[in-house]
mmCIF file as gemmi writes it, N, C-alpha and C atoms, coordinates in Angstrom:
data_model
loop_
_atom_site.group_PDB
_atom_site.id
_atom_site.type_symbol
_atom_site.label_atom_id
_atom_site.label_alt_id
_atom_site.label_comp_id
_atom_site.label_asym_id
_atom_site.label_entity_id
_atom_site.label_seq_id
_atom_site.pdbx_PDB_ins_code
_atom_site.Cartn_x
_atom_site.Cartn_y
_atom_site.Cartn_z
_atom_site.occupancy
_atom_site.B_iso_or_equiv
_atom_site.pdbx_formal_charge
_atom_site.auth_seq_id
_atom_site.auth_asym_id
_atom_site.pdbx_PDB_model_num
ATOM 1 N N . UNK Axp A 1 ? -11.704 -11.342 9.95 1 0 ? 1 A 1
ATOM 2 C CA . UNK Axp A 1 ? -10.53 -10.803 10.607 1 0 ? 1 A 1
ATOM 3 C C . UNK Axp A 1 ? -10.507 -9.284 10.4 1 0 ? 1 A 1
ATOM 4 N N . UNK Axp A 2 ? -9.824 -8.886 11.589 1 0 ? 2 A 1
ATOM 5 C CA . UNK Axp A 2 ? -10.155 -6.957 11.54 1 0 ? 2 A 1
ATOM 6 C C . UNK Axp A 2 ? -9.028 -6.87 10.83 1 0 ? 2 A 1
ATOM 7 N N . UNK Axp A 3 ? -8.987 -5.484 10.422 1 0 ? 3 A 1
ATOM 8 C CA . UNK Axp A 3 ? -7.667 -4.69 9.955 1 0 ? 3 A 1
ATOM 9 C C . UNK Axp A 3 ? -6.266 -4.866 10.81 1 0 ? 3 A 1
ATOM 10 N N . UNK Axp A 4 ? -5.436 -4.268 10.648 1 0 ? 4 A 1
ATOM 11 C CA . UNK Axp A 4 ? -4.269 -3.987 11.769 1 0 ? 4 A 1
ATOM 12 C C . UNK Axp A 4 ? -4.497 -2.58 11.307 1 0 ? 4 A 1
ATOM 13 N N . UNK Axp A 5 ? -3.251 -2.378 12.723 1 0 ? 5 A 1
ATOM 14 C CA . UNK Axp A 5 ? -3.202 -0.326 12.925 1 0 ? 5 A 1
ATOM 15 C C . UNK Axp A 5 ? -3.072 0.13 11.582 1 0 ? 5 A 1
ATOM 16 N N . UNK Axp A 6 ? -1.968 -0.492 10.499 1 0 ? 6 A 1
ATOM 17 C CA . UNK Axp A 6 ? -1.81 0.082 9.522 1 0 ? 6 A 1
ATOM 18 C C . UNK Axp A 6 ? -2.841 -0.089 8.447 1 0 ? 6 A 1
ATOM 19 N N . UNK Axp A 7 ? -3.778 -0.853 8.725 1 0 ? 7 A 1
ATOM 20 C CA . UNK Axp A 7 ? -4.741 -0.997 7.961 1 0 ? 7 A 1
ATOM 21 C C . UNK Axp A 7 ? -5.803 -0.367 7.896 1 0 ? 7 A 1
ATOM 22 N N . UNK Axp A 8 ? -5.792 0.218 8.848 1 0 ? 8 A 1
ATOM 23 C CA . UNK Axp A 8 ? -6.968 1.642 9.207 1 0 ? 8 A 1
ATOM 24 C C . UNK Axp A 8 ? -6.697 2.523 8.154 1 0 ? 8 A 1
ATOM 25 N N . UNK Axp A 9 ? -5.382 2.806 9.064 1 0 ? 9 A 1
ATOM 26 C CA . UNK Axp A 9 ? -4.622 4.31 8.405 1 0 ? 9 A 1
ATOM 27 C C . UNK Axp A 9 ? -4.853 4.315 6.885 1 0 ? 9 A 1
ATOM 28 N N . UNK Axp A 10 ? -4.587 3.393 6.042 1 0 ? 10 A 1
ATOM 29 C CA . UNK Axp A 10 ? -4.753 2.599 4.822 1 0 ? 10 A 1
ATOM 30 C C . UNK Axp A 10 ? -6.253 2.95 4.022 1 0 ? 10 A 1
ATOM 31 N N . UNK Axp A 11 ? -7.1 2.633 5.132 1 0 ? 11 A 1
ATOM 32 C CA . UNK Axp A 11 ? -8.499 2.661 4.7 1 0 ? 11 A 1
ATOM 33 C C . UNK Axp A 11 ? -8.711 3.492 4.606 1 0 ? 11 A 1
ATOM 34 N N . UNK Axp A 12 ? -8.609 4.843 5.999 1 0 ? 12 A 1
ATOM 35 C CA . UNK Axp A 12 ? -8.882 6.035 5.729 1 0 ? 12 A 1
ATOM 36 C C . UNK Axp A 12 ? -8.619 7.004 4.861 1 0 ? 12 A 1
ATOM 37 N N . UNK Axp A 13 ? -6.94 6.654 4.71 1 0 ? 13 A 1
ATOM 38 C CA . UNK Axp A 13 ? -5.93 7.443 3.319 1 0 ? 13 A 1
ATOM 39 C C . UNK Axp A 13 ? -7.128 6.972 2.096 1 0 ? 13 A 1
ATOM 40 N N . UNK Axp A 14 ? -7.212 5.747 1.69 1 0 ? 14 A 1
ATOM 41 C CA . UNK Axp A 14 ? -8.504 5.693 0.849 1 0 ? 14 A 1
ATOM 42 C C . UNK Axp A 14 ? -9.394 6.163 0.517 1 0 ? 14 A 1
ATOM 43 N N . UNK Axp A 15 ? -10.066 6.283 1.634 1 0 ? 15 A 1
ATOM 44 C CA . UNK Axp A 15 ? -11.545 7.658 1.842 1 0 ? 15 A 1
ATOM 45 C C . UNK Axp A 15 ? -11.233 8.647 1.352 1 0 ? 15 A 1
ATOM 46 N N . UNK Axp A 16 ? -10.269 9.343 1.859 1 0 ? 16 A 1
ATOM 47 C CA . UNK Axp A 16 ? -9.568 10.312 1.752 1 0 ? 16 A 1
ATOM 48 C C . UNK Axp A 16 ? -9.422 10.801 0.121 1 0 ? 16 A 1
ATOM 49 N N . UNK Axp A 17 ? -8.582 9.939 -0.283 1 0 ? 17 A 1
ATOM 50 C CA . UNK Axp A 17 ? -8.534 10.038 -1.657 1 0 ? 17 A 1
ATOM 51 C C . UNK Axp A 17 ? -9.841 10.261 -2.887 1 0 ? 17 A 1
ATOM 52 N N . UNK Axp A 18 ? -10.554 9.042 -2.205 1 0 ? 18 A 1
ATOM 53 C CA . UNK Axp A 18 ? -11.534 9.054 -3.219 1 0 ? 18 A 1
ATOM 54 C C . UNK Axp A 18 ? -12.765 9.874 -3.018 1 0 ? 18 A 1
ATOM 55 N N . UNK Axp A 19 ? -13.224 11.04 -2.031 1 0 ? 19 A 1
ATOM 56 C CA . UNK Axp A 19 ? -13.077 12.127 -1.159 1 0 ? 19 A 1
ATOM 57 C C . UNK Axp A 19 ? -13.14 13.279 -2.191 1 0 ? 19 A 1
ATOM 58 N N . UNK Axp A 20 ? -11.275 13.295 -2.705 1 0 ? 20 A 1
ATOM 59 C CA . UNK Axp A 20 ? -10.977 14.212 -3.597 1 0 ? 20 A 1
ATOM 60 C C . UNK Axp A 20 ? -11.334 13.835 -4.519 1 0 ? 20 A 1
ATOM 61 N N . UNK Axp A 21 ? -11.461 12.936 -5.441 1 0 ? 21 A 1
ATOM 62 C CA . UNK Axp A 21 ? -11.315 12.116 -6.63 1 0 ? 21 A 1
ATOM 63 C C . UNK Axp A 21 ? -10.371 11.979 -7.07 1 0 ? 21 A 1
ATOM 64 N N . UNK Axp A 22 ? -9.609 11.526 -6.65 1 0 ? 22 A 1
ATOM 65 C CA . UNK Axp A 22 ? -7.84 11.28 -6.653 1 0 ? 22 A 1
ATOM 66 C C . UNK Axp A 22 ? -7.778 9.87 -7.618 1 0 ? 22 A 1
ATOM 67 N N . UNK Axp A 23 ? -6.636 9.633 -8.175 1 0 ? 23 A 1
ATOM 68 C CA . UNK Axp A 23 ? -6.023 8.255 -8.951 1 0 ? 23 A 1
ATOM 69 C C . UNK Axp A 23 ? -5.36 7.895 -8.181 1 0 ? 23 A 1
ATOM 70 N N . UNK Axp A 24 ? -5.229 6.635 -7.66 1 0 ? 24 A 1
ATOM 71 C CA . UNK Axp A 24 ? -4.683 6.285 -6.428 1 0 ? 24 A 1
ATOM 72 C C . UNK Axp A 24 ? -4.483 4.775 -6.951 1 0 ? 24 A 1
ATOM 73 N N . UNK Axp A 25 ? -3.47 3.9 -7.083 1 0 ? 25 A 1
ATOM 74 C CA . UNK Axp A 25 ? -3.111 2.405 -6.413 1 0 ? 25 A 1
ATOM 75 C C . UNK Axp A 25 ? -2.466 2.202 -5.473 1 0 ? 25 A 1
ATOM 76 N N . UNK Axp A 26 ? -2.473 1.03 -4.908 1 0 ? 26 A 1
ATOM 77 C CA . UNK Axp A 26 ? -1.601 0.242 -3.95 1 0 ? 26 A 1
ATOM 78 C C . UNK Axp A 26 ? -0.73 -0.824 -4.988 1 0 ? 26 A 1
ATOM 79 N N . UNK Axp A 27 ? 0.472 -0.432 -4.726 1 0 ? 27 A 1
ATOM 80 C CA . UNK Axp A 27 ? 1.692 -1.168 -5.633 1 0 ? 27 A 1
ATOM 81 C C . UNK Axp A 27 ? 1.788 -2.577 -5.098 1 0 ? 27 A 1
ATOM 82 N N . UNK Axp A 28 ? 1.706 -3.755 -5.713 1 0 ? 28 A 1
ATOM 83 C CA . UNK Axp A 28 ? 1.802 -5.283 -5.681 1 0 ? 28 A 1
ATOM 84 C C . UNK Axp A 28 ? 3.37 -5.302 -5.201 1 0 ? 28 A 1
ATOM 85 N N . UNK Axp A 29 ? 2.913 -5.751 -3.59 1 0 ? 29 A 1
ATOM 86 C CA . UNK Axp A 29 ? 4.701 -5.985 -3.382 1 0 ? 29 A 1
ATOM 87 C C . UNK Axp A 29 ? 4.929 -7.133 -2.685 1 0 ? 29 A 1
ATOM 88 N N . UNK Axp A 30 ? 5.336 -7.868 -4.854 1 0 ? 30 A 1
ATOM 89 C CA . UNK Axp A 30 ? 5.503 -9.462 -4.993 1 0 ? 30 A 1
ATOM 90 C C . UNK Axp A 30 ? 7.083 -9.805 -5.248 1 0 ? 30 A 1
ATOM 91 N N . UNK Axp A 31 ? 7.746 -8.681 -4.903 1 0 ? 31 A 1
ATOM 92 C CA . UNK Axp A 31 ? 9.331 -9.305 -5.112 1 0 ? 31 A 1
ATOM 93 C C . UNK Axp A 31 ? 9.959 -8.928 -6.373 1 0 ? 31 A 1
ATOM 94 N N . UNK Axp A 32 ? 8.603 -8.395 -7.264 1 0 ? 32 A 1
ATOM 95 C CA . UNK Axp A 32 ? 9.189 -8.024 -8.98 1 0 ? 32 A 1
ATOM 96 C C . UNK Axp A 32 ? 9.421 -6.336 -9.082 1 0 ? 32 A 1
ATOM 97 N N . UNK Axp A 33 ? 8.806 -5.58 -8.07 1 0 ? 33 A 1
ATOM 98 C CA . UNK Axp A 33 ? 8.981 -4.345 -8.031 1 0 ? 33 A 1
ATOM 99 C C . UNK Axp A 33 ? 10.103 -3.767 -7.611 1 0 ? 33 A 1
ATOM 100 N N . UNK Axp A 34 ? 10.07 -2.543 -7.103 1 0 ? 34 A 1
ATOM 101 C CA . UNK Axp A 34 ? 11.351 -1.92 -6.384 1 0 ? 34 A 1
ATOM 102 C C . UNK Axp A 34 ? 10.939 -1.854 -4.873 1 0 ? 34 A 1
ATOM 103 N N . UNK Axp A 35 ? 12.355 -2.298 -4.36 1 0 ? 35 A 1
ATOM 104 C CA . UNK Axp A 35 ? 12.328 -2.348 -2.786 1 0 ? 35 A 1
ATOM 105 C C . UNK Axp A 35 ? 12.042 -0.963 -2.291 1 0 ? 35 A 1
ATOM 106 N N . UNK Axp A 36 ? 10.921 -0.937 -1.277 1 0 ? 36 A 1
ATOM 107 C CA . UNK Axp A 36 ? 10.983 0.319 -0.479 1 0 ? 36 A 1
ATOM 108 C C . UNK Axp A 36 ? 9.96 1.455 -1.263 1 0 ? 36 A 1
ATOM 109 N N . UNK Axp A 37 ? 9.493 0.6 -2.287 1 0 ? 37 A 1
ATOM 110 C CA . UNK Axp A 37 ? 8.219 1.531 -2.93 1 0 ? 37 A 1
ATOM 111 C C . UNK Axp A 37 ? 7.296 1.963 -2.064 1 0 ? 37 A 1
ATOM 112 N N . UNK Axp A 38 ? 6.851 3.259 -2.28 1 0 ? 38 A 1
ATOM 113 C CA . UNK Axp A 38 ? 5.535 3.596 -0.586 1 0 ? 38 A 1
ATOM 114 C C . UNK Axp A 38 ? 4.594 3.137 -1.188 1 0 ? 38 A 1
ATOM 115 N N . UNK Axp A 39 ? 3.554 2.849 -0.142 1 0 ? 39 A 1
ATOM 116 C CA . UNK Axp A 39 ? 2.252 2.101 0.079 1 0 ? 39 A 1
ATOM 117 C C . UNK Axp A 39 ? 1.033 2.701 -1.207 1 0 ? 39 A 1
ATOM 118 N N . UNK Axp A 40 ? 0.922 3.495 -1.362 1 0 ? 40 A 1
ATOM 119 C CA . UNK Axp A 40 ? 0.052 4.449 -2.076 1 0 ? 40 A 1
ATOM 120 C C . UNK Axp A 40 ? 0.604 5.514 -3.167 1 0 ? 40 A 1
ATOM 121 N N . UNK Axp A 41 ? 0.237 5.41 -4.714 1 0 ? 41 A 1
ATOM 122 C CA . UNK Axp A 41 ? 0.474 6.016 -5.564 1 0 ? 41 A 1
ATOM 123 C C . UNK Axp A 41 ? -0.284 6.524 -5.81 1 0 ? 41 A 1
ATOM 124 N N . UNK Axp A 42 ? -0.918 8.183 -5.868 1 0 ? 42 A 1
ATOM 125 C CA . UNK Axp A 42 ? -1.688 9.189 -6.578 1 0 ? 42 A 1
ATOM 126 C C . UNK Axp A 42 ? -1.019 10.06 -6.912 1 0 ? 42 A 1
ATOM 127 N N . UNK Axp A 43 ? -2.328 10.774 -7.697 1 0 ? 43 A 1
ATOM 128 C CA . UNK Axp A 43 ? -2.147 12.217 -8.135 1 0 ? 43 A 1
ATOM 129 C C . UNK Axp A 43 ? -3.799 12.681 -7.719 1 0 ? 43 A 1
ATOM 130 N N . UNK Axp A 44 ? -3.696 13.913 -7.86 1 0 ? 44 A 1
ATOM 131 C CA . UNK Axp A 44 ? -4.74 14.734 -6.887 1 0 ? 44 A 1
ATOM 132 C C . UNK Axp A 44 ? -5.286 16.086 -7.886 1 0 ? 44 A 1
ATOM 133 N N . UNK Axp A 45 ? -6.528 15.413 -7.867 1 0 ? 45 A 1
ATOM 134 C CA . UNK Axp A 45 ? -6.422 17.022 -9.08 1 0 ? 45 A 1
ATOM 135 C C . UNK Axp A 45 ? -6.365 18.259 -8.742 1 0 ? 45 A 1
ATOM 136 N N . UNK Axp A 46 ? -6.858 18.603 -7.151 1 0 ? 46 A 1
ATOM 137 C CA . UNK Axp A 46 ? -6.272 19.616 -6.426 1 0 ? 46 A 1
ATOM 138 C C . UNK Axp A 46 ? -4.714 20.088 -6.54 1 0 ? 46 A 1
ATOM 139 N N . UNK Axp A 47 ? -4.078 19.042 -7.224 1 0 ? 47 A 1
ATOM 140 C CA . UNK Axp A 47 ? -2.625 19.379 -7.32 1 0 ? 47 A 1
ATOM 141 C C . UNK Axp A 47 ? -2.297 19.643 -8.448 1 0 ? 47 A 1
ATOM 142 N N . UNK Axp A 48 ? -3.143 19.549 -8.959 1 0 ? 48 A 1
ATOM 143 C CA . UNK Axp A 48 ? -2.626 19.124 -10.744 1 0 ? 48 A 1
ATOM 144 C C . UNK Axp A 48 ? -1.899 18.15 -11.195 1 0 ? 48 A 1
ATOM 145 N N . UNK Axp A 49 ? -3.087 17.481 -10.82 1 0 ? 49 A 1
ATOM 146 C CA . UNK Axp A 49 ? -2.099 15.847 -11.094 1 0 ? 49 A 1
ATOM 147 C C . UNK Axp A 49 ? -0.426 15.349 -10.434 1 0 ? 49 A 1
ATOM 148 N N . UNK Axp A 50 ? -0.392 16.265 -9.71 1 0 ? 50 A 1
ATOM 149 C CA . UNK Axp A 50 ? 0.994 16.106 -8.88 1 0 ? 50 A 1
ATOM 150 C C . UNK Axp A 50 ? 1.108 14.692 -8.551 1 0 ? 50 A 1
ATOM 151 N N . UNK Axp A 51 ? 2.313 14.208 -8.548 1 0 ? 51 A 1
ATOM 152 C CA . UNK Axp A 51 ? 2.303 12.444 -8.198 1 0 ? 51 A 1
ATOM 153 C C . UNK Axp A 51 ? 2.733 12.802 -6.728 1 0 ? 51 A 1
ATOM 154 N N . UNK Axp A 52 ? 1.875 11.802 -6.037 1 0 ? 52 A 1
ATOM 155 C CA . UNK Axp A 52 ? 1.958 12.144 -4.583 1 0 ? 52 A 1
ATOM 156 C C . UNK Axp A 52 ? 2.098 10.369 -4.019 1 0 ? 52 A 1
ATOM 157 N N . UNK Axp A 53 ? 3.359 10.397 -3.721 1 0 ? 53 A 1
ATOM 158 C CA . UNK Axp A 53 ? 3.132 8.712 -2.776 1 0 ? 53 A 1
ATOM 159 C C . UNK Axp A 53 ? 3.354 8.448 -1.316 1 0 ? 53 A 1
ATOM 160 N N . UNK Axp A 54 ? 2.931 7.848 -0.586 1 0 ? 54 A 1
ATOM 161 C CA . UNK Axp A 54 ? 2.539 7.933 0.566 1 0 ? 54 A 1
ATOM 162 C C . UNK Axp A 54 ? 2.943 6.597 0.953 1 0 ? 54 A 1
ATOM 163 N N . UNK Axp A 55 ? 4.012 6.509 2.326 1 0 ? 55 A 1
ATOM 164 C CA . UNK Axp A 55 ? 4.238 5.68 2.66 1 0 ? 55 A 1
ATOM 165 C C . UNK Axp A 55 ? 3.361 5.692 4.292 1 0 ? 55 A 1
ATOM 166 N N . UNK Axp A 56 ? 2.697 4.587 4.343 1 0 ? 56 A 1
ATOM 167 C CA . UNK Axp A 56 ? 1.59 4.507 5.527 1 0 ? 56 A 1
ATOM 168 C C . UNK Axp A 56 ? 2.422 3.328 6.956 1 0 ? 56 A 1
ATOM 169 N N . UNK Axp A 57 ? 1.944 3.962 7.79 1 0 ? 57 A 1
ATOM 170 C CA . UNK Axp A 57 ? 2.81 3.663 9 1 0 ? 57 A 1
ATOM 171 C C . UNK Axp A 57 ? 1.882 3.769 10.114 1 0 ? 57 A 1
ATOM 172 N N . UNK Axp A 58 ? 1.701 2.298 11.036 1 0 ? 58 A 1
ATOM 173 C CA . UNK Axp A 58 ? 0.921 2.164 12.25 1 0 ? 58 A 1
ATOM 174 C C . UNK Axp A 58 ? 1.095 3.452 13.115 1 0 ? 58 A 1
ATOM 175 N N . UNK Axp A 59 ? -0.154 3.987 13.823 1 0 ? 59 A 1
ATOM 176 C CA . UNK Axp A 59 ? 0.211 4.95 14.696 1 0 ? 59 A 1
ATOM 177 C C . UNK Axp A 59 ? 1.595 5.423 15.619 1 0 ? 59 A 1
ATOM 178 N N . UNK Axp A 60 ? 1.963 6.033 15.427 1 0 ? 60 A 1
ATOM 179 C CA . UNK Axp A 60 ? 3.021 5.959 16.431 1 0 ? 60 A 1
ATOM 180 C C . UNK Axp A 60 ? 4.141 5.205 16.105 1 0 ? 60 A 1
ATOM 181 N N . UNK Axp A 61 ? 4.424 4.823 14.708 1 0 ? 61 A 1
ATOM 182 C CA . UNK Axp A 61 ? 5.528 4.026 14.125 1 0 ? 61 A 1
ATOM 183 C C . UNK Axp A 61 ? 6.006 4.9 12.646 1 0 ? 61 A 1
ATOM 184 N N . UNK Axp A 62 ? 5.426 6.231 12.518 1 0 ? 62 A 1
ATOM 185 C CA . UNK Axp A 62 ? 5.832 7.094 11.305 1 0 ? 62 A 1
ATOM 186 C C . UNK Axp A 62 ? 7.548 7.369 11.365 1 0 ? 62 A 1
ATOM 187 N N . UNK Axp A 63 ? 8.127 7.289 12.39 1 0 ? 63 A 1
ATOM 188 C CA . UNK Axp A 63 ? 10.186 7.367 12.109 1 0 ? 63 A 1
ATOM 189 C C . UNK Axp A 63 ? 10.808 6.303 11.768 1 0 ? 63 A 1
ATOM 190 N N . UNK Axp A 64 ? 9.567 5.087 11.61 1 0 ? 64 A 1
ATOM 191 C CA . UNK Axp A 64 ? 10.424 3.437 11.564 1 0 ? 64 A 1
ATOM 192 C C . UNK Axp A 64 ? 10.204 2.988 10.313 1 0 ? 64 A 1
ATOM 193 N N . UNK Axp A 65 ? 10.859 4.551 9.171 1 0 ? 65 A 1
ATOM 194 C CA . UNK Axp A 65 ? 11.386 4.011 7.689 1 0 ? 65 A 1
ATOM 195 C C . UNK Axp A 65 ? 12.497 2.989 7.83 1 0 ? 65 A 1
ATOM 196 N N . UNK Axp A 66 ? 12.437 2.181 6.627 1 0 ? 66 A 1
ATOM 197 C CA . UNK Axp A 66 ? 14.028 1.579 6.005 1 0 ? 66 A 1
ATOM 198 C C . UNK Axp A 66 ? 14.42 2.094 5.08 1 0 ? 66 A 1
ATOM 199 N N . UNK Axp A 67 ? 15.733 1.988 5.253 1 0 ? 67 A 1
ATOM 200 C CA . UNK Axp A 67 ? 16.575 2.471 3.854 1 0 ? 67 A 1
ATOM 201 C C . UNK Axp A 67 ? 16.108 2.884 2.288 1 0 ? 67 A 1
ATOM 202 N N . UNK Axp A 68 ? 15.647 1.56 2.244 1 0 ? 68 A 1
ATOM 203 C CA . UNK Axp A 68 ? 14.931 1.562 0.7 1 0 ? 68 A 1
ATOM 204 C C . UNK Axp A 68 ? 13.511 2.421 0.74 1 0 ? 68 A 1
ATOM 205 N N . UNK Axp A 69 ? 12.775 2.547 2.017 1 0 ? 69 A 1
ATOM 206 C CA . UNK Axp A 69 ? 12.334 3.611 1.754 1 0 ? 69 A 1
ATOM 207 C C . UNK Axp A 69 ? 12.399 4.853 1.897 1 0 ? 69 A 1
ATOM 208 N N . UNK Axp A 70 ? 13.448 5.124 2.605 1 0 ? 70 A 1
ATOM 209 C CA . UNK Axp A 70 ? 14.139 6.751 2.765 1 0 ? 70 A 1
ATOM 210 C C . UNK Axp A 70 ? 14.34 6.96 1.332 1 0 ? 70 A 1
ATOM 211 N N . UNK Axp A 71 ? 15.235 5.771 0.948 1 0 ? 71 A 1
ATOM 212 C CA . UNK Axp A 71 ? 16.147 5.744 -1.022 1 0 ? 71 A 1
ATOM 213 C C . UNK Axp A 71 ? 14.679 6.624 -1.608 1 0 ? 71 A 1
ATOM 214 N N . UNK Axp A 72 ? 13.74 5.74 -1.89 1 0 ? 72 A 1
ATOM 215 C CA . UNK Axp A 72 ? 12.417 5.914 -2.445 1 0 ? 72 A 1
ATOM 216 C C . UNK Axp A 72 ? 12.162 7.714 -2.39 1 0 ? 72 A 1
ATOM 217 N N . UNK Axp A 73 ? 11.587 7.816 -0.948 1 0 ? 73 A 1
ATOM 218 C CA . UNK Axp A 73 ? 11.289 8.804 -0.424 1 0 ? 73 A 1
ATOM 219 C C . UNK Axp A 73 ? 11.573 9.773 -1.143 1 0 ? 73 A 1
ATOM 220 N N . UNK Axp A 74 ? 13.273 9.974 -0.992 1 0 ? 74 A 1
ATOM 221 C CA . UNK Axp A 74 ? 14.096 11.005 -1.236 1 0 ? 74 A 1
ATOM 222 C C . UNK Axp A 74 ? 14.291 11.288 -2.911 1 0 ? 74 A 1
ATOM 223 N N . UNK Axp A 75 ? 14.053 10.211 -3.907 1 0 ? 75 A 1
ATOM 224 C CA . UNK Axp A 75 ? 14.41 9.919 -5.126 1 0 ? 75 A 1
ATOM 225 C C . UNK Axp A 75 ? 12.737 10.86 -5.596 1 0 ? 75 A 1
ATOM 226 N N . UNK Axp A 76 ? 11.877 10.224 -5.384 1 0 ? 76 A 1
ATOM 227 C CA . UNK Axp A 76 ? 10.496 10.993 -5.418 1 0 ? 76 A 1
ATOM 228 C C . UNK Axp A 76 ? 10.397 12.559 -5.215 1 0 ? 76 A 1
ATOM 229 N N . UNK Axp A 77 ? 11.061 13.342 -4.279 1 0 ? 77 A 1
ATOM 230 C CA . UNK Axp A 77 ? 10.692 14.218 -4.166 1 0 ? 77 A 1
ATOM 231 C C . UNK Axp A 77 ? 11.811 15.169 -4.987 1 0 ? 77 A 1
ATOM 232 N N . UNK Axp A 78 ? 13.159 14.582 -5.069 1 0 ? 78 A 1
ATOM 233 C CA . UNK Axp A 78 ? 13.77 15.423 -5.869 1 0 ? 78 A 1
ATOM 234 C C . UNK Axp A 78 ? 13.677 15.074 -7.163 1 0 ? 78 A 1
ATOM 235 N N . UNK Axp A 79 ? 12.77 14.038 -7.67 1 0 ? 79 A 1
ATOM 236 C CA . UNK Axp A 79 ? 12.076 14.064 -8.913 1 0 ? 79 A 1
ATOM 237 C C . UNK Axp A 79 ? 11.034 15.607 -8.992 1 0 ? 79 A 1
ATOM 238 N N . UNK Axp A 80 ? 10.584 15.669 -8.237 1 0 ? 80 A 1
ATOM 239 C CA . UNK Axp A 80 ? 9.436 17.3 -8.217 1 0 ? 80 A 1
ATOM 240 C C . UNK Axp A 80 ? 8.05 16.352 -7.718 1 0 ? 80 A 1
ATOM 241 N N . UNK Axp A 81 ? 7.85 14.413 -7.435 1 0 ? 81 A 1
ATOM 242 C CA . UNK Axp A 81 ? 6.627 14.646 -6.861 1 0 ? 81 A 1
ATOM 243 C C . UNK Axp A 81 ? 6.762 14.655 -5.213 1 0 ? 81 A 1
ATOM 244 N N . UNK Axp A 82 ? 5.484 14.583 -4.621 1 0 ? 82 A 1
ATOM 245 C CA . UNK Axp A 82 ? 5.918 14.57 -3.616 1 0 ? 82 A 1
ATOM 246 C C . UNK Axp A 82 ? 5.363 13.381 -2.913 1 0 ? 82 A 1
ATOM 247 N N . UNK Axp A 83 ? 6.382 13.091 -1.926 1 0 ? 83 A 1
ATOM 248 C CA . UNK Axp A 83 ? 6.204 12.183 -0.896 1 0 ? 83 A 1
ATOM 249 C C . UNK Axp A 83 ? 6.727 12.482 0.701 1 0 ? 83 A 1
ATOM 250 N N . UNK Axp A 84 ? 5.602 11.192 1.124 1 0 ? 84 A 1
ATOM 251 C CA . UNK Axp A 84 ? 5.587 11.422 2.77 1 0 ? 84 A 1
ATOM 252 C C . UNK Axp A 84 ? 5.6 10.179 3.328 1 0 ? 84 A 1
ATOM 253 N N . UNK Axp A 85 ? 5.89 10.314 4.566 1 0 ? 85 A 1
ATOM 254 C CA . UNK Axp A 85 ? 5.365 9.341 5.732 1 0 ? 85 A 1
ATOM 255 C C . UNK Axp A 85 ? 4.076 9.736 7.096 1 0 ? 85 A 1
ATOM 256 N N . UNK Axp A 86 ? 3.346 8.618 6.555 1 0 ? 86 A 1
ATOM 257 C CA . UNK Axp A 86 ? 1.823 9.559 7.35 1 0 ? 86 A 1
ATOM 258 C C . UNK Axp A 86 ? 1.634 8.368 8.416 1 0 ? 86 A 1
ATOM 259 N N . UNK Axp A 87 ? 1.079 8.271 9.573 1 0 ? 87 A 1
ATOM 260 C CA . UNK Axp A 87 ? 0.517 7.552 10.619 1 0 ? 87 A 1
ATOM 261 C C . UNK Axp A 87 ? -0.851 7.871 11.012 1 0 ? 87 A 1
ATOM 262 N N . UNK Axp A 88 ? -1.326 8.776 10.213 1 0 ? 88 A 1
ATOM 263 C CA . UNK Axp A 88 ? -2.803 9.524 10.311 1 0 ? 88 A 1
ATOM 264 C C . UNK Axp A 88 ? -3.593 10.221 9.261 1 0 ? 88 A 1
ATOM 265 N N . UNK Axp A 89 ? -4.054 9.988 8.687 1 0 ? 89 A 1
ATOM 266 C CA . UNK Axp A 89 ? -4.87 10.936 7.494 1 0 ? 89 A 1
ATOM 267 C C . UNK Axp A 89 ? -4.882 12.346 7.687 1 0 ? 89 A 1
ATOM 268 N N . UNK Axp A 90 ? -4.971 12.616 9.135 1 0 ? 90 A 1
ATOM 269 C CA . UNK Axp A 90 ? -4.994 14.536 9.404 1 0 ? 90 A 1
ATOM 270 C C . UNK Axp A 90 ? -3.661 14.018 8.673 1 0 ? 90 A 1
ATOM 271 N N . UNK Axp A 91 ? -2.407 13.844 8.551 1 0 ? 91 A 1
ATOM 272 C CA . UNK Axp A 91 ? -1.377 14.23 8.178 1 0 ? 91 A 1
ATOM 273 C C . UNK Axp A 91 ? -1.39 14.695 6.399 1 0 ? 91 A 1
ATOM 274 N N . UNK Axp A 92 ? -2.301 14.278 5.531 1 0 ? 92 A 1
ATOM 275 C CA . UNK Axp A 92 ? -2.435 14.719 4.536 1 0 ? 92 A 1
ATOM 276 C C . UNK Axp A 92 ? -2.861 16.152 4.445 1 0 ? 92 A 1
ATOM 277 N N . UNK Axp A 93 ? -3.433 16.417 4.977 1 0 ? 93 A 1
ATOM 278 C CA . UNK Axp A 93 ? -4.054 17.711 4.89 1 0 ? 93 A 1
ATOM 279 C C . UNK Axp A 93 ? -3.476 18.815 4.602 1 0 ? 93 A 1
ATOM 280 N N . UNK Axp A 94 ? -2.034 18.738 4.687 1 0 ? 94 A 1
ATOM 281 C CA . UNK Axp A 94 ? -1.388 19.989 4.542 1 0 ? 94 A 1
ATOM 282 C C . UNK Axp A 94 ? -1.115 20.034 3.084 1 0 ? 94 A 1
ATOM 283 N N . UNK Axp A 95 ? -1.35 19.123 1.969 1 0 ? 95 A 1
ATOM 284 C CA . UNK Axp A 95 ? -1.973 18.56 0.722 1 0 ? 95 A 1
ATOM 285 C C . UNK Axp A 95 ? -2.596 19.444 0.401 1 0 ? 95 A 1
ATOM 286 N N . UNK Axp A 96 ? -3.706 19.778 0.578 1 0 ? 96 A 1
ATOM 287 C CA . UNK Axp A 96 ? -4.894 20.695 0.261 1 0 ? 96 A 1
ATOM 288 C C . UNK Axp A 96 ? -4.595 22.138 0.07 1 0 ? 96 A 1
């Protein structure tokens, strides 16, 4: 079975990462975590270890957050790391 759209995006953000040599998981979302956690947890040593999480979104579906992940989103970045919503890997780039 192939990927779906968001599963590309997924793969590539992957590449991507490991690319940089980035620390990167995908958070287990089994019901025991927090609602609305984004898809991808790194840090980037280009950043200095900056915690960077990334919520990944089928092409053309990057405005169709929920709540819990706006909550997320917004809680992350006024922590000092940063987070996004990407539908494309060029969208990392401004990262670099």
């Amino acid at each position: 079975m192939g990927l779906t759209p968001e599963g590309r995006v997924k793969k590539s953000i992957q590449q991507w990462l490991e690319a940089r040599q980035a620390y990167y998981y995908f958070p287990a979302q089994n019901g025991r975590g927090r609602v609305g956690i984004p898809d991808i947890i790194a840090c980037l040593p280009h950043l200095n270890g900056r915690l960077v999480a990334i919520e990944v979104k089928a092409p053309g579906k990057r405005r169709n957050t929920t709540p819990g992940q706006d909550r997320e989103i917004r809680w992350i970045n006024r922590a000092g790391g940063i987070a996004l919503v990407v539908d494309d890997v060029t969208q990392l780039e401004k990262l670099t």
